[in-house]
RODO-2510 file (C-alpha; in nm, 4 decimals, decimal comma):
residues 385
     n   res          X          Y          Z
     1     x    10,7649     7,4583   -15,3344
     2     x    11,0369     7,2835   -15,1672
     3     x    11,0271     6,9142   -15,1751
     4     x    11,1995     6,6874   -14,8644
     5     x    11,5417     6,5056   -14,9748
     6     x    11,5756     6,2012   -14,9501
     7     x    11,7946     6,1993   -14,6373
     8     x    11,4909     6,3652   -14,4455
     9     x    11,2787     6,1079   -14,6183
    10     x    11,4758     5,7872   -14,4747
    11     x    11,4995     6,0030   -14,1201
    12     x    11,1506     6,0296   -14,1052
    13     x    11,0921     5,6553   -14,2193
    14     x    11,3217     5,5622   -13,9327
    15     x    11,1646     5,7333   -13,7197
    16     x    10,8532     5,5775   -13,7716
    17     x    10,9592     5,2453   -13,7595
    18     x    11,1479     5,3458   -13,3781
    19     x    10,8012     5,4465   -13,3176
    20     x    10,6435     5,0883   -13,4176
    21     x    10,9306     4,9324   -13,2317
    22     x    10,8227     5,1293   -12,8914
    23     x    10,4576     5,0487   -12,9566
    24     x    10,4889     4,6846   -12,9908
    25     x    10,7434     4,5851   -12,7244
    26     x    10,5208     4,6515   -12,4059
    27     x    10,2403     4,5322   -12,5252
    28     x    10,4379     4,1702   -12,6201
    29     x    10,5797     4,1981   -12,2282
    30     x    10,2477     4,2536   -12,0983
    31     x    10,1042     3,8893   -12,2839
    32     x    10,4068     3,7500   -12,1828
    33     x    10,4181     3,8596   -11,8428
    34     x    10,0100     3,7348   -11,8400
    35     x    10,0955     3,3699   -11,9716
    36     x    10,3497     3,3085   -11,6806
    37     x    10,0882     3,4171   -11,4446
    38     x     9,8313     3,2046   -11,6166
    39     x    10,0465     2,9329   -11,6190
    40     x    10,1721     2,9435   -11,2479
    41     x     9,8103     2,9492   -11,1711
    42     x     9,7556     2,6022   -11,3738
    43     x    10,0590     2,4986   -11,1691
    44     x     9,8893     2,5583   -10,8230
    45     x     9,5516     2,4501   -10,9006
    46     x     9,7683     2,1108   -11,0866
    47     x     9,9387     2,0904   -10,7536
    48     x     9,6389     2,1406   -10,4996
    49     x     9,4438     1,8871   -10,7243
    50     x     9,7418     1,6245   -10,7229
    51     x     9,7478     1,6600   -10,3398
    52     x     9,3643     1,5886   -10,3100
    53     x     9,3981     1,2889   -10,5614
    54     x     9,7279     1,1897   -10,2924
    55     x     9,5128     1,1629    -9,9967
    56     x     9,5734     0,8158    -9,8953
    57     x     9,2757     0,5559    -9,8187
    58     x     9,2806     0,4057    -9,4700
    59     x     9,0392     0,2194    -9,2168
    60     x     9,0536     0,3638    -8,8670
    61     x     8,9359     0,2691    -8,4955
    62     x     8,8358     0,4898    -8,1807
    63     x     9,0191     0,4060    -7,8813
    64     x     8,8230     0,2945    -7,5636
    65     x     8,8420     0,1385    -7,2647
    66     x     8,7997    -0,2529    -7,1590
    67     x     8,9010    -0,5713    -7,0022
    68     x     9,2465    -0,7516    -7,0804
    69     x     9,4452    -0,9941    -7,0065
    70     x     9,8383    -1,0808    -7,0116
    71     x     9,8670    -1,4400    -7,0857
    72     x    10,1831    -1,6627    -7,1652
    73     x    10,0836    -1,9145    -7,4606
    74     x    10,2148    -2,2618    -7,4921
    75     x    10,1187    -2,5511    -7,7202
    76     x    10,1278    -2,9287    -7,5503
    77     x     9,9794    -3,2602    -7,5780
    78     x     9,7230    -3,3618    -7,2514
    79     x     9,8321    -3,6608    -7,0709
    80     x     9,6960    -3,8504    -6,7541
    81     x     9,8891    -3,8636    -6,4089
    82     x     9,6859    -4,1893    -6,3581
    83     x     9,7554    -4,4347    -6,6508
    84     x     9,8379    -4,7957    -6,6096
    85     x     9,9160    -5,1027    -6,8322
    86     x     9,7504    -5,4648    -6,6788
    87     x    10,0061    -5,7120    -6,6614
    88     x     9,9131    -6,1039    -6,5725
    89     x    10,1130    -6,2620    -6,3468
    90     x     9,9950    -6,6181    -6,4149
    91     x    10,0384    -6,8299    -6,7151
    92     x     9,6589    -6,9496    -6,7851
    93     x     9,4118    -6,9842    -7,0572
    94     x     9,1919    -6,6884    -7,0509
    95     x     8,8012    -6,8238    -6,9413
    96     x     8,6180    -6,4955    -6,8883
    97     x     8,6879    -6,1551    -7,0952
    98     x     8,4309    -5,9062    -6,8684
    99     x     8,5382    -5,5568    -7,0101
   100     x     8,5785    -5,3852    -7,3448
   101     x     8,7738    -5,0584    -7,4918
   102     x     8,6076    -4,7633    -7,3310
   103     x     8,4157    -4,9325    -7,0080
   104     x     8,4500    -4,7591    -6,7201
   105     x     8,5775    -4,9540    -6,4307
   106     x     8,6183    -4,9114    -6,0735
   107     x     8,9717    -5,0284    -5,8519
   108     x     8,9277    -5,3934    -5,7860
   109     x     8,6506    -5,4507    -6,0246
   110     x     8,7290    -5,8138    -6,2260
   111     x     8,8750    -5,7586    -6,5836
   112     x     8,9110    -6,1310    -6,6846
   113     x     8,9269    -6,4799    -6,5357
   114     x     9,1744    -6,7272    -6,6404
   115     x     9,1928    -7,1298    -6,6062
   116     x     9,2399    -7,1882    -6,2243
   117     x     9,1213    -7,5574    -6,1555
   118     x     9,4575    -7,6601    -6,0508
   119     x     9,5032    -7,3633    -5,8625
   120     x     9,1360    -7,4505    -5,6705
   121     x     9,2466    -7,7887    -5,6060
   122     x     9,5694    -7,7263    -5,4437
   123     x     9,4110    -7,4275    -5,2210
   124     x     9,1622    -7,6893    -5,1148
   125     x     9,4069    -7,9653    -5,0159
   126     x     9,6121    -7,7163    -4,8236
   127     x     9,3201    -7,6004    -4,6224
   128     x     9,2560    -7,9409    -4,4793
   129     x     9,6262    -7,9686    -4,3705
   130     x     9,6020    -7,6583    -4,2089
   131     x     9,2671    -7,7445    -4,0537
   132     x     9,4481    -8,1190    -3,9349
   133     x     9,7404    -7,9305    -3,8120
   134     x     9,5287    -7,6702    -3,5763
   135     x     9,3702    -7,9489    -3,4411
   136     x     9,7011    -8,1351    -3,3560
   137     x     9,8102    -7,8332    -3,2315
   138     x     9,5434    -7,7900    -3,0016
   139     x     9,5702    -8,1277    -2,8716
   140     x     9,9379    -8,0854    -2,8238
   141     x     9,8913    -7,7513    -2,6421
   142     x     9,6571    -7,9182    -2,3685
   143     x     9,8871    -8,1876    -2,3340
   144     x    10,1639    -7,9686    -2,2449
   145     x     9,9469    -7,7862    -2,0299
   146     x     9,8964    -8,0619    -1,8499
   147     x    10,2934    -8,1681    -1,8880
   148     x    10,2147    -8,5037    -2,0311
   149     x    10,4426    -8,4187    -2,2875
   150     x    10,8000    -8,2582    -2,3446
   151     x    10,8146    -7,8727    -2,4794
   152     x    11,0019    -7,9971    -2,8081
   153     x    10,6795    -8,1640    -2,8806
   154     x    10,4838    -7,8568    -2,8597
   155     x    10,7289    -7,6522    -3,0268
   156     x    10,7219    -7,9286    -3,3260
   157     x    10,3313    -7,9015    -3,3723
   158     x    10,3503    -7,5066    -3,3373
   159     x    10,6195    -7,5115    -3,6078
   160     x    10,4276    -7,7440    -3,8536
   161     x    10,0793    -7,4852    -3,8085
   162     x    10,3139    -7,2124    -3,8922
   163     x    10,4251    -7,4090    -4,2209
   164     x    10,0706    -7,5176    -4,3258
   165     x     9,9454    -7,1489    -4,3174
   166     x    10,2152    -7,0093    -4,5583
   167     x    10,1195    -7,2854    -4,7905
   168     x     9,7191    -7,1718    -4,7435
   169     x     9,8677    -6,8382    -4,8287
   170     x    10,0400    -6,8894    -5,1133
   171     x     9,7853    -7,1848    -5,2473
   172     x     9,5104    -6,8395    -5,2166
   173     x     9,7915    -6,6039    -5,3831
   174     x     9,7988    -6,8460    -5,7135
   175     x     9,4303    -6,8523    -5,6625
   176     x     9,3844    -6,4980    -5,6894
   177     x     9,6457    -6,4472    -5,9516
   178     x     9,3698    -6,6294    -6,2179
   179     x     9,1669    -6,2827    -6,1473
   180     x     9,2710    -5,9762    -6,3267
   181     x     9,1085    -5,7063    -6,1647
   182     x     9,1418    -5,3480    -6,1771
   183     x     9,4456    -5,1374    -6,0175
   184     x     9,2802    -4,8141    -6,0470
   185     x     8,9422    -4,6147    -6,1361
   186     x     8,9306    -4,5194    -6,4446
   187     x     8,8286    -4,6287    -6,8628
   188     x     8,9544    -4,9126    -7,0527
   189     x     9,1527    -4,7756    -7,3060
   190     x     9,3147    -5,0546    -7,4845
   191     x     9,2244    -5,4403    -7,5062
   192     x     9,5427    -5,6556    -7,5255
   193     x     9,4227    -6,0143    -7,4833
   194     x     9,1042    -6,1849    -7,6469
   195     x     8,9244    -6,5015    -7,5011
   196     x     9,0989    -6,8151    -7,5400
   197     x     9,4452    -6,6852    -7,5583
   198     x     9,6881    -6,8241    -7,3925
   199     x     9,8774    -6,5667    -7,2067
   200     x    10,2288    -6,5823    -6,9996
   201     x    10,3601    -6,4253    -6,7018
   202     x    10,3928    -6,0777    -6,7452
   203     x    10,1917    -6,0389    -7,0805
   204     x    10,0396    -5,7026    -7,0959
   205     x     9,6927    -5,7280    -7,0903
   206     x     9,4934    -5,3718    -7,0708
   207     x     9,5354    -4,9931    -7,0756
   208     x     9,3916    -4,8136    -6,8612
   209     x     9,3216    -4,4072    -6,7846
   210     x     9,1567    -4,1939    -6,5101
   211     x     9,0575    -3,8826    -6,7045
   212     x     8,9900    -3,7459    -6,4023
   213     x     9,3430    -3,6978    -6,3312
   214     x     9,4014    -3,5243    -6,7127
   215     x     9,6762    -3,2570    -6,7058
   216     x     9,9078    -3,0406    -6,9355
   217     x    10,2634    -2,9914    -6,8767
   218     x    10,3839    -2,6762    -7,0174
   219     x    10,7733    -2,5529    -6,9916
   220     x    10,7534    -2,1770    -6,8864
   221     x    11,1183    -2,0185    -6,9276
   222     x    11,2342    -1,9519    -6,6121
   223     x    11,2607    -1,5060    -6,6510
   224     x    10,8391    -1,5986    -6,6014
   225     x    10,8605    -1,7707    -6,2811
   226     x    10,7624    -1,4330    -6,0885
   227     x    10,4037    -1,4331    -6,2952
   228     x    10,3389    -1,7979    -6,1921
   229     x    10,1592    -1,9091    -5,9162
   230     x     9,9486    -2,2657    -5,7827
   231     x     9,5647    -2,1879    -5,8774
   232     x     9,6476    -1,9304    -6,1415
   233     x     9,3764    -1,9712    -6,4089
   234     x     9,4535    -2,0820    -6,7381
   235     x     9,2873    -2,1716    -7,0567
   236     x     9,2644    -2,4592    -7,3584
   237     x     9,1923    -2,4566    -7,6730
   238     x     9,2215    -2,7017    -7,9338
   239     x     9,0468    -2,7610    -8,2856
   240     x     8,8861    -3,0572    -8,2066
   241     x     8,7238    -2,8940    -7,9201
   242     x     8,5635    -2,6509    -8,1895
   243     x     8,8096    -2,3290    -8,0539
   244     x     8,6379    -2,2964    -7,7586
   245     x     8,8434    -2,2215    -7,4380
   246     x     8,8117    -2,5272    -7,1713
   247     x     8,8614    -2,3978    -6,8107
   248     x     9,1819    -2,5081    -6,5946
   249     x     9,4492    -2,3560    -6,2985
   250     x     9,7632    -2,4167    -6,2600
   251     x     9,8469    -2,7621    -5,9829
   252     x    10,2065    -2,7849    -5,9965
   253     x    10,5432    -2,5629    -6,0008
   254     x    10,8516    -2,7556    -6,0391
   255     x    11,0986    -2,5937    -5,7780
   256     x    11,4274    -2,6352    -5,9878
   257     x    11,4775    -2,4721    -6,3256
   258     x    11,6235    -2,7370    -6,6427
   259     x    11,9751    -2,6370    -6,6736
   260     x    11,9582    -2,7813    -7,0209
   261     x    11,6462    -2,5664    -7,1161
   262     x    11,6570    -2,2776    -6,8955
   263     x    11,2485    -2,3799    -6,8605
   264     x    11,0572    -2,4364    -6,5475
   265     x    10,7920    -2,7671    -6,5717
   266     x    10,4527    -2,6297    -6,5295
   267     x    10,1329    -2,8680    -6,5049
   268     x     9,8019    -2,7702    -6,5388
   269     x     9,5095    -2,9484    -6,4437
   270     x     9,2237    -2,9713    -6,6573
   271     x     8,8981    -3,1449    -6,5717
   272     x     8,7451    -3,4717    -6,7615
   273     x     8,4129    -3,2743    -6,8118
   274     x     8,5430    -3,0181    -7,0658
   275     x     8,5530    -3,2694    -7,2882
   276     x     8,9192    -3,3536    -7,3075
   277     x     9,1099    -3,6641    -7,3272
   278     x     9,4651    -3,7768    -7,3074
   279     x     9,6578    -3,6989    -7,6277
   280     x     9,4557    -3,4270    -7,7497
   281     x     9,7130    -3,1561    -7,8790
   282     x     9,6019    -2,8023    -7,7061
   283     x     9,7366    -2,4460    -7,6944
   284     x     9,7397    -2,3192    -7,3098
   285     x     9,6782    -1,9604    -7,1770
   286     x     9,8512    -1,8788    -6,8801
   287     x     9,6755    -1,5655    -6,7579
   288     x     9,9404    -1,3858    -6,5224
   289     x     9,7449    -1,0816    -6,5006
   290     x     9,4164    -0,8664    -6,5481
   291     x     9,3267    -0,5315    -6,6046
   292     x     8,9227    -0,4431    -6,6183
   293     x     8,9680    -0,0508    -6,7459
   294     x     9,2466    -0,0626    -6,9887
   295     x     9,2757     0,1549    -7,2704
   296     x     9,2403    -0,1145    -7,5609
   297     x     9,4752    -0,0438    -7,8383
   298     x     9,4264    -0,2626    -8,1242
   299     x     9,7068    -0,5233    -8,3043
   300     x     9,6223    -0,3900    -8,5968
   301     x     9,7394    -0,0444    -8,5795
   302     x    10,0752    -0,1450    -8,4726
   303     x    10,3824    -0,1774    -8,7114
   304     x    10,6887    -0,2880    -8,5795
   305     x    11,0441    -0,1271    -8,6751
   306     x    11,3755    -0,3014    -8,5001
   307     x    11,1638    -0,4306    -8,2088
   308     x    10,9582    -0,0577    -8,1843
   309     x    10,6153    -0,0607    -8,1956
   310     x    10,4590     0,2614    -8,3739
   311     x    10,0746     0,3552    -8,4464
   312     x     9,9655     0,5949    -8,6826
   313     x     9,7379     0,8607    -8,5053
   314     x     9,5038     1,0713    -8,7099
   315     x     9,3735     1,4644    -8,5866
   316     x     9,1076     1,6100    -8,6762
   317     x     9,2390     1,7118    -9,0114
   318     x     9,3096     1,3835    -9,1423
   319     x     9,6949     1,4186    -9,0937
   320     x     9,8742     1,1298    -8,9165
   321     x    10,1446     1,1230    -8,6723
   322     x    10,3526     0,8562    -8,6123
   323     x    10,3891     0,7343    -8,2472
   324     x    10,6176     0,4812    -8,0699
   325     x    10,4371     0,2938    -7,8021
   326     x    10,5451     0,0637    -7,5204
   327     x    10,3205    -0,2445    -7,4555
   328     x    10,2331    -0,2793    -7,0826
   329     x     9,9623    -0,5724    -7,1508
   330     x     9,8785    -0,7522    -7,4651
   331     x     9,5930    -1,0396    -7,5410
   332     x     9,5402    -1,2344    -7,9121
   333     x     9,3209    -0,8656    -8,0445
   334     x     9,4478    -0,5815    -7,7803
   335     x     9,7930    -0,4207    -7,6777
   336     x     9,7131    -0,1899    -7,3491
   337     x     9,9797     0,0621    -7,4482
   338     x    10,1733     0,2260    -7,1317
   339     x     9,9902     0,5604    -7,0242
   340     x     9,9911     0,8650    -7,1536
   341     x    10,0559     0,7602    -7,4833
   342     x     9,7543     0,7816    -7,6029
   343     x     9,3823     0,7945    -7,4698
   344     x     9,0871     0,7133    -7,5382
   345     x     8,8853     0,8795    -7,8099
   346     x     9,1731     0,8879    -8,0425
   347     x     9,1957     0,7703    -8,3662
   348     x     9,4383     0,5191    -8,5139
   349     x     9,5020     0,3857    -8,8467
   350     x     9,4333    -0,0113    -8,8560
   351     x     9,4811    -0,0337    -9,1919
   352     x     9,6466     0,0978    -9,4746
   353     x     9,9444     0,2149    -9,2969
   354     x    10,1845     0,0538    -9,5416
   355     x    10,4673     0,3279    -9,6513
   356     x    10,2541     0,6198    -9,4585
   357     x    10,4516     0,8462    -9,3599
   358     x    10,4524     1,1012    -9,0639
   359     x    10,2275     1,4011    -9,1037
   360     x    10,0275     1,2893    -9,4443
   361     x     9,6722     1,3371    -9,4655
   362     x     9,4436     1,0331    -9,5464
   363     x     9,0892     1,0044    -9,6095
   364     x     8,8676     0,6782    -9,4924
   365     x     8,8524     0,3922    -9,7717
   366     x     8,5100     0,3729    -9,8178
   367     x     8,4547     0,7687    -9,8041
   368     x     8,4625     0,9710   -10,1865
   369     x     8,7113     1,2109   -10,2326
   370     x     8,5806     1,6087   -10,2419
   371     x     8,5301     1,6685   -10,6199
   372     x     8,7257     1,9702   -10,7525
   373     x     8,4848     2,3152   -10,7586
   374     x     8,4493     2,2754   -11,2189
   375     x     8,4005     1,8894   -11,1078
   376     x     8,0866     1,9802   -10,8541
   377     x     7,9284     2,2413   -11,0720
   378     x     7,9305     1,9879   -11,3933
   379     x     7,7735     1,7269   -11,1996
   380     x     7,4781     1,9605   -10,9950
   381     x     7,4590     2,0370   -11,3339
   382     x     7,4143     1,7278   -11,5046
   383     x     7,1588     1,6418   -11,1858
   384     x     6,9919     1,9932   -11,2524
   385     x     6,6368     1,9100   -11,4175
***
């Protein structure tokens, strides 16, 4: 029997272990090769499920028609065309105070009497001159008639008549200076003089306002004069007033533009019944224009990028698209964009937009996000009975 050497022994070993070698090297590619594949899988579903959690929460609002309004909007204080101060023009002892603050007073109604006993007693004895004097004159007139006497003698009584009535007048001038009565119609707005007082010549005595001569001068620059016009309606609206818009139209366009300001004086009437008065600080609406079927974009949507306006606009897959728009109308809530930007029935973002960028997909902010498929079956399972 012939045993193997030991050379063939080692061969044989080697072989064996070239044999192992062979065995085991595809079958650690093929786990290999299966753990990249399993892990590029993780990858996707990572990625698809970091996309879903990306979605970004916004509010939106359907686009539809309405009614707006271009306005031009100016803040002012009211003021009334027809305000006076009293003034006396007599230097008396006031007798009589008739009228307080707020009374409402007619022209020529009496305000306050002041001491006039002198000035009654020197109209009186300048009456009977002038009533001695007519009759002279009368006698004087039929003598001449009669040319008994010379015409210098009728020319001297005609001249001393004349002389007598100035002196009635001005004796019932004084007279009438010891009544204050009122210059126009309108309130008593200020009280300057109590009873008693001794007042001078020239003393101011009352305020007084018609409110129904209450207007607001606004200063429109003058690249607006085209959308102005007399009648144009316009609004008010002040915090005392509660916000609510008071009624007025436009009375007055100045016909010269403020070379200083570059601004054209407006004035707006506004009438006493709305419940203004003079002083009152007010915003005014100019409304230059109206359009009843507009498409109504709201302010919301719109962000604004080196004087561009842009709105978000979301298809039916939730993805966005950035849009510029140009403004053809705008009120306080709604831009009317220029057509054929948009239209109505779209969807806009109106908020959330901040840092969205063109083509993202969003979801609404109150709405869930879609649970992942191991996410859905663990909780209809946890809701199974």
């Amino acid at each position: 029997m012939t045993f193997p050497s030991t050379i063939e022994i080692d061969r044989r070993l080697l072989g064996c272990l070239l044999l192992l070698a062979l065995l085991v090297v595809p079958t650690t590619g093929c786990t290999g090769e299966g753990l990249a594949m399993g892990n590029s899988e993780d990858g996707k579903a990572k990625d698809e499920k970091d996309k879903k959690e990306e979605l970004v929460p916004v509010d939106l609002a359907e686009l539809g028609h309405g009614s707006i309004e271009a306005v031009l909007r100016f803040s002012t204080n009211l003021e009334a065309e027809s305000e006076v101060q009293v003034f006396s023009q007599a230097a008396r002892r006031v007798t009589d105070l008739l009228v307080e603050e707020g009374d409402q007073v007619r022209k020529g109604d009496l305000l306050l009497r002041l001491q006039d006993e002198e000035q009654r007693s020197n109209l009186a004895r300048v009456e009977s001159q002038v009533e001695r004097a007519r009759r002279e004159h009368e006698r004087q007139k039929n003598l001449y008639e009669r040319e008994l006497i010379p015409e210098q003698a009728m020319n001297d009584a005609t001249y001393d008549l004349a002389q007598l009535e100035l002196s009635y007048a001005d004796a019932q001038r004084e007279l009438s200076y010891t009544e204050v009565r009122a210059p126009i119609s309108g309130r008593v707005t200020r009280r300057l003089v109590n009873l008693g007082d001794h007042i001078t010549v020239n003393q101011p005595l009352f305020d007084m306002v018609d409110f129904d001569t209450i207007v607001a001068r606004v200063y429109v620059p003058e690249k607006e004069r085209g959308r102005l016009a007399v009648s144009q309606p316009a609004r008010l609206f002040s915090e005392a007033l509660g916000g609510e818009a008071r009624r007025g139209k436009v009375l007055r366009i100045a016909p010269i533009v403020d070379p200083q300001s570059g601004t054209i004086k407006v004035t707006v009437s506004v009438p006493s019944r709305e419940g203004v008065i003079p002083g009152m600080y007010v915003e005014i609406e100019l409304v230059t224009a109206v359009h009843e079927e507009a498409l109504l974009l709201p302010k919301r949507a719109v962000i604004y990028d080196d004087n561009r306006s842009f709105v978000f606009r979301v298809d039916e897959e939730m993805k966005v698209e950035r849009m510029e728009i140009q403004p053809l109308l705008a009120d306080r809530e709604f831009i009317e964009p220029v057509p054929g930007q948009l239209f109505a029935g779209d969807k806009v973002v109106v908020a959330g937009q901040a840092g969205l960028k063109d083509g993202a997909k969003v979801r609404l902010a109150g709405e869930k996000p879609e649970p992942e498929p191991e996410e859905a079956e663990a909780e209809a399972a946890e809701t199974a009975p």
